[in-house]
C-alpha positions as CSV (number, residue, x, y, z in Angstrom):
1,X,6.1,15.1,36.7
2,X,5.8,14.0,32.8
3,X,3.1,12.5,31.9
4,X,3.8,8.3,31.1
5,X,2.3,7.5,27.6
6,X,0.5,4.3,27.7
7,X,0.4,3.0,24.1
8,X,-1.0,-0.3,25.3
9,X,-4.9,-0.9,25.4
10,X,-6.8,-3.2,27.4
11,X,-8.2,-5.4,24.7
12,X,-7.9,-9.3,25.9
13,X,-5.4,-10.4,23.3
14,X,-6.6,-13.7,21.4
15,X,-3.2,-15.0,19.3
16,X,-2.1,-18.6,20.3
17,X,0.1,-18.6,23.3
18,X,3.7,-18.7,21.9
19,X,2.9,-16.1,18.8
20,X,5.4,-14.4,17.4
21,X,3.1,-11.3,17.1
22,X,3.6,-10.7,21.4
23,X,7.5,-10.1,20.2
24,X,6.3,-7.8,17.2
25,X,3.4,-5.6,19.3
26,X,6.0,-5.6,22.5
27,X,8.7,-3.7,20.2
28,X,6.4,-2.0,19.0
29,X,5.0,-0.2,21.9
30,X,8.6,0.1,23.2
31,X,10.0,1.6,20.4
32,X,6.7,4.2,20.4
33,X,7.4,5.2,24.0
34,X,11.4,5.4,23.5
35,X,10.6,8.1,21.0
36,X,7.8,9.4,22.4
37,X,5.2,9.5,19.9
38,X,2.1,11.6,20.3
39,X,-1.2,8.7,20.0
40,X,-2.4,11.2,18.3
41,X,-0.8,11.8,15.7
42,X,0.4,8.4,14.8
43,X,-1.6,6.1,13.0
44,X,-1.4,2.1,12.6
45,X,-3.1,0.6,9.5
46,X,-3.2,-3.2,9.0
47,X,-4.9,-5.7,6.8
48,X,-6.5,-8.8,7.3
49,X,-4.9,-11.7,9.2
50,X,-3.8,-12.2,12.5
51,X,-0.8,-9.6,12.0
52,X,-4.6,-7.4,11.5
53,X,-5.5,-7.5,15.1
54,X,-2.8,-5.5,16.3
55,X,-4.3,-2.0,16.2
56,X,-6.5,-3.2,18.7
57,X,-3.8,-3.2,20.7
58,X,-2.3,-0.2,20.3
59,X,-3.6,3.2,21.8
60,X,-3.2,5.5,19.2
61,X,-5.1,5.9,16.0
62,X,-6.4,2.8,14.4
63,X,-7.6,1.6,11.3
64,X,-7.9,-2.6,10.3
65,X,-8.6,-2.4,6.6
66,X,-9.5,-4.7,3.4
67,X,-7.2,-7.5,3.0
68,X,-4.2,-6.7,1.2
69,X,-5.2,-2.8,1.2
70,X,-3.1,-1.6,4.2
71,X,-0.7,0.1,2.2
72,X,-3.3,2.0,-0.1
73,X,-5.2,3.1,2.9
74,X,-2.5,4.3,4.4
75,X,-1.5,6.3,1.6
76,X,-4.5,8.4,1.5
77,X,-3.7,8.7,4.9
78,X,-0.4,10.0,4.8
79,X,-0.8,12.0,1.4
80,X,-4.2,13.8,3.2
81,X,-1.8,14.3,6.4
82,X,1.7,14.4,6.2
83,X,2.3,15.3,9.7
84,X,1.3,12.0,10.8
85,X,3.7,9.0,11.8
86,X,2.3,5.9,9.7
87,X,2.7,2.4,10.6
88,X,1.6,-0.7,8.0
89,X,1.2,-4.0,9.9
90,X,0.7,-6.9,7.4
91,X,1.2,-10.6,6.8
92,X,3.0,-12.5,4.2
93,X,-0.2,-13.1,2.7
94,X,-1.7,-10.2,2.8
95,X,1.2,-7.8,1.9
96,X,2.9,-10.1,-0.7
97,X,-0.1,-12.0,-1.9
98,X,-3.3,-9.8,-2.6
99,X,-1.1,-6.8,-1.7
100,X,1.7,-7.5,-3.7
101,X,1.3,-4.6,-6.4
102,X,0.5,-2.1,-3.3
103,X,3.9,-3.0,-2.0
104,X,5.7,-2.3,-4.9
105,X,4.4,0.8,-5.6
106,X,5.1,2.2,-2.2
107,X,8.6,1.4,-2.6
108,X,8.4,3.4,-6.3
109,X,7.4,6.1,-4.5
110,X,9.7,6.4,-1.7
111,X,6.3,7.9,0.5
112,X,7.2,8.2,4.1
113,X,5.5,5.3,5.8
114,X,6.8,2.3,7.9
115,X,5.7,-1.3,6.6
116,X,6.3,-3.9,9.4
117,X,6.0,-7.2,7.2
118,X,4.7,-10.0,10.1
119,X,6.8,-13.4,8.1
120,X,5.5,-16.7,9.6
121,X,5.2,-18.5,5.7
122,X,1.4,-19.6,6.9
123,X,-1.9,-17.7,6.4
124,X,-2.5,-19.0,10.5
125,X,-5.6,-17.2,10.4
126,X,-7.1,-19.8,7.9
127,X,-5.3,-23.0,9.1
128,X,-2.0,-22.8,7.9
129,X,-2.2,-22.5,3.9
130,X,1.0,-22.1,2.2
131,X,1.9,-17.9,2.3
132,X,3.8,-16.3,-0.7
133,X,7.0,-16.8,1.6
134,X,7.0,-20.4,2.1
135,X,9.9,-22.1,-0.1
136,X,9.1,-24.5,-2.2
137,X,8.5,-27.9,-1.6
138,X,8.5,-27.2,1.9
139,X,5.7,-29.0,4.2
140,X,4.2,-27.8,7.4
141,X,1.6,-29.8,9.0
142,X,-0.9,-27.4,7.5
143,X,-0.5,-28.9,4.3
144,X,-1.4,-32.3,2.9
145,X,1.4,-32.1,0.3
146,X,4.4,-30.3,-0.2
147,X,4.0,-26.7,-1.5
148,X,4.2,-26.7,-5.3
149,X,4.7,-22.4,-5.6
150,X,7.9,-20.5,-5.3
151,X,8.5,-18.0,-2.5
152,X,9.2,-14.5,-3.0
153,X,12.0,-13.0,-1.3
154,X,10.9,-10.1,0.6
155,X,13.6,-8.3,1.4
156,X,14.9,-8.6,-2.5
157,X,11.5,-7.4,-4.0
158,X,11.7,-4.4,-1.5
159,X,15.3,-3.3,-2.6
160,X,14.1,-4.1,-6.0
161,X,11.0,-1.7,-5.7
162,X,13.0,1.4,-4.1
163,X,12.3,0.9,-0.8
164,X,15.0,3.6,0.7
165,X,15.2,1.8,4.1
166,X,15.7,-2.5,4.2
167,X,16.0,-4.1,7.1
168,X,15.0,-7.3,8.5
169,X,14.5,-8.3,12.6
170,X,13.3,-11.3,14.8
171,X,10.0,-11.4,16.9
172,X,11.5,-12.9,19.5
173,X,14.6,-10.5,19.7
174,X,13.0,-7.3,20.9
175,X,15.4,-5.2,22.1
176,X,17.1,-5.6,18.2
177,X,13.5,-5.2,16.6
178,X,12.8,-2.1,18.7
179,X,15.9,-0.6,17.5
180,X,15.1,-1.1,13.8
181,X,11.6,0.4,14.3
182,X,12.9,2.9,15.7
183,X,15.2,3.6,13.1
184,X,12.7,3.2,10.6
185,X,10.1,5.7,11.7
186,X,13.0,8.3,11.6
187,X,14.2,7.6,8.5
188,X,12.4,9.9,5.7
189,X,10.9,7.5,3.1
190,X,9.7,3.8,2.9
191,X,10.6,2.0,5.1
192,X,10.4,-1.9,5.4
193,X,11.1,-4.0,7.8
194,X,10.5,-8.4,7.4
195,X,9.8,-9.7,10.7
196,X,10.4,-13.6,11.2
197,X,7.6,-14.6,13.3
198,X,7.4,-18.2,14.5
199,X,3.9,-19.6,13.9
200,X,3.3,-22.1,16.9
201,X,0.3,-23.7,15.5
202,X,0.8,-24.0,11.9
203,X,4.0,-24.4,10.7
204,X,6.4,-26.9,12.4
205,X,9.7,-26.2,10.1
206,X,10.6,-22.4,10.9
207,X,10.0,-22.8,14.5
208,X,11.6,-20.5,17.4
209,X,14.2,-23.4,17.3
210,X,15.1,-23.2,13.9
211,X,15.6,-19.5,13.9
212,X,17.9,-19.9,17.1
213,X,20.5,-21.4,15.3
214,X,20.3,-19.9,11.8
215,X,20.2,-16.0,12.8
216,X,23.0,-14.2,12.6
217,X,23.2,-10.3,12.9
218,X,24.3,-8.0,9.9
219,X,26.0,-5.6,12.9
220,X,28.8,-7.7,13.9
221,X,30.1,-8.3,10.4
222,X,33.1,-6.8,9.8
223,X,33.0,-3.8,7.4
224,X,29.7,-4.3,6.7
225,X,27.8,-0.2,6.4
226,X,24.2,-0.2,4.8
227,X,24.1,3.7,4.8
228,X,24.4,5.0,1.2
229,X,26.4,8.6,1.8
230,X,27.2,9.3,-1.9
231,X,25.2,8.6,-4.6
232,X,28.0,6.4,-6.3
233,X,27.7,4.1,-3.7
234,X,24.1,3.2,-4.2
235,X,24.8,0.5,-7.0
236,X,27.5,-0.9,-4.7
237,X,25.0,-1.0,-1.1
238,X,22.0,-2.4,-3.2
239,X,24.0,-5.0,-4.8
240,X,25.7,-6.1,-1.2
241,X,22.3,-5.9,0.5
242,X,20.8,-8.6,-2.6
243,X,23.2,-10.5,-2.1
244,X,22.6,-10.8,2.0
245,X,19.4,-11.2,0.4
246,X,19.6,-14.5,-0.7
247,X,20.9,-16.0,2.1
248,X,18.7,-18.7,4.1
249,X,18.9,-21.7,5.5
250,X,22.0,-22.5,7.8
251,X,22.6,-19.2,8.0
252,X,19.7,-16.1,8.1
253,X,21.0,-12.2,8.6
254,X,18.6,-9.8,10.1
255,X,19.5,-6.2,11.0
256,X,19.7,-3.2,7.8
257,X,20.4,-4.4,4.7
258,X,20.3,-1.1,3.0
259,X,19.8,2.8,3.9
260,X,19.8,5.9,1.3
261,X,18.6,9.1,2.5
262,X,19.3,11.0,-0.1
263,X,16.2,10.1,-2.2
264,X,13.4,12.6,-3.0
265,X,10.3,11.2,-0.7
266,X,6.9,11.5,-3.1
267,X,5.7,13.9,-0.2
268,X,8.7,16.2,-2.1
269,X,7.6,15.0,-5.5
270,X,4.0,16.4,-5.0
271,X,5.6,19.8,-3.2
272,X,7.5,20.3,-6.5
273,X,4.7,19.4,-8.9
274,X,2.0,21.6,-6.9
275,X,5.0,24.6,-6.5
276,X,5.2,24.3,-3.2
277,X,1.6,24.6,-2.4
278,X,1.9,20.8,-0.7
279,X,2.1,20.7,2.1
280,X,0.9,23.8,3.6
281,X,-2.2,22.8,1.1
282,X,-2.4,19.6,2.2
283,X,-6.4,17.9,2.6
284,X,-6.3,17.9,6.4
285,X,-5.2,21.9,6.7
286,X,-7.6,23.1,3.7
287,X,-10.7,24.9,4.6
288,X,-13.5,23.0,3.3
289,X,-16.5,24.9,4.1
290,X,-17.7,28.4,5.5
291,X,-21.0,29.1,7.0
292,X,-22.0,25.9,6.8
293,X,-21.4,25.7,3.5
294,X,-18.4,24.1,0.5
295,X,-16.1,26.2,-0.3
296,X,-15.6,24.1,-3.1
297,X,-17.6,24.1,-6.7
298,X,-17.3,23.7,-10.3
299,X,-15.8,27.1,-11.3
300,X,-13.2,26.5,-8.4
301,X,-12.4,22.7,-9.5
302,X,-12.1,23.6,-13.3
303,X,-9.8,26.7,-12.4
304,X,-7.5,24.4,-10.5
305,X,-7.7,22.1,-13.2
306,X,-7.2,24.6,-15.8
307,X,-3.6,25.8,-13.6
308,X,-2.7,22.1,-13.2
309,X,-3.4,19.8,-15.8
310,X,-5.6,21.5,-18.4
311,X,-8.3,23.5,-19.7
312,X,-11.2,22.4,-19.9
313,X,-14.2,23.5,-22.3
314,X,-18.1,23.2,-21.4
């Protein structure tokens, strides 16, 4: 009999009763087990936050970072290993606040990671401060007066960055939010995916109610094909997906806005630059010592240097 992968650990889980994040680490986990992923070699990386807690919760490899340096660490992490499955879990806050530049450059380089945005427009874990994707004006009951910022659109600055996957889901939908992680982990290149997440404790205006009656799904429109198949249809899909983009309010789409995968990943970028010596060179399959000793020195480094950037005189 096969084994049954448990990707659950036993850690007491403390988010309010009624958090959105249950919906986001149940999907999750199901979408891990429908594809079978080995624990270990998949990796979660998160920020700070309550979105940050949930590689606690998850058994494979873990690693709760810096705020607003998920997607950097994962980088190294991915870069140094490119066998490995990588999943980002951020907030609002933390991946479009502090982390803001980190997101865009992941989408320049099309590197093959998952980031699974956690979109409750609060920072909960301080007590409901306005996020980076609270509109503005609006007022939740965290707030004394109305929010005087703009929000960013997350799923425009991600199509706008390069992102090569776009979609967005609902926390409390999982069998839909299982199916776009799923997708997203097999697609080859950044991949991002905004998750609504109601915020039960903090903000009273994008409640599970709200979202009930505003979410539509991108699926069951009629023609509508986020796949990009020939590279003259890219200008066309990104320009559709923007404009999907925009909508909010009355009426919210979730589901993939936008899919290319025709786009060099920067894990193909490096192979090309290095001839070919990435990935079979990669960090985690280089010897690094012998006899208990580097392998590495000066003479090496500057010879590598010399074949790869340039000479250099003592």
């Amino acid at each position: 009999m096969e084994h049954e992968l448990n990707y659950r650990t036993d850690l007491w889980i403390d988010w309010c009763p009624g958090c959105g994040n249950f919906g986001i680490l149940a999907a999750v986990t199901r979408a891990m087990k429908d594809l079978r992923l080995d624990p270990s070699k998949t990796v979660v990386v998160s920020g700070i936050g309550c979105s940050g807690k949930i590689p606690h919760y998850i058994n494979v490899n873990g690693v709760h970072t810096l705020h607003g340096r998920a997607i950097p660490f994962a980088t190294g992490i991915k870069i140094a290993n490119p066998d490995l499955t990588i999943l980002v879990h951020g907030g609002d806050g933390d991946l479009l606040g502090i982390g803001a530049g980190h997101f865009v450059a992941l989408g320049r380089r099309n590197l093959d990671i998952v980031v699974m945005l956690h979109n409750n427009g609060v920072y909960g874990l301080t007590k409901g401060q306005a996020s980076p994707t609270l509109p503005l004006n609006s007022k939740t009951k965290g707030l004394n007066l109305p929010n005087i910022q703009g929000s960013v659109n997350p799923i425009a600055l991600a199509l706008a960055s390069g992102y090569t996957f776009v979609a967005r889901g609902y926390a409390f939908d999982g069998n839909h939010l299982s199916e776009l992680i799923k997708k997203a982990i097999q697609h080859r290149g950044a991949a991002f995916i905004d998750i609504l997440q109601p915020c039960v404790t903090f903000n009273d205006i994008y409640t599970a109610d709200f979202y009930r009656k505003a979410i539509y799904k991108l699926e069951g429109e009629e023609g509508w094909d986020p796949v990009v198949r020939e590279p003259a249809e890219t200008e066309e899909k990104i320009l559709r997906a923007m404009r999907k983009a925009m909508e909010w309010g009355e009426k919210i789409p979730i589901g993939i806005f936008y899919e290319n995968p025709a786009i060099t990943t920067f894990e193909d970028r490096l192979s090309d630059i290095l001839r070919g010596s990435y990935p079979k060179k990669s960090p985690s399959k280089s010897v690094i010592e012998k006899d208990g000793k580097s392998i590495f020195n000066a003479e090496i480094f500057e010879e590598l240097f010399k074949d790869f950037i340039i000479e250099v005189k003592g």
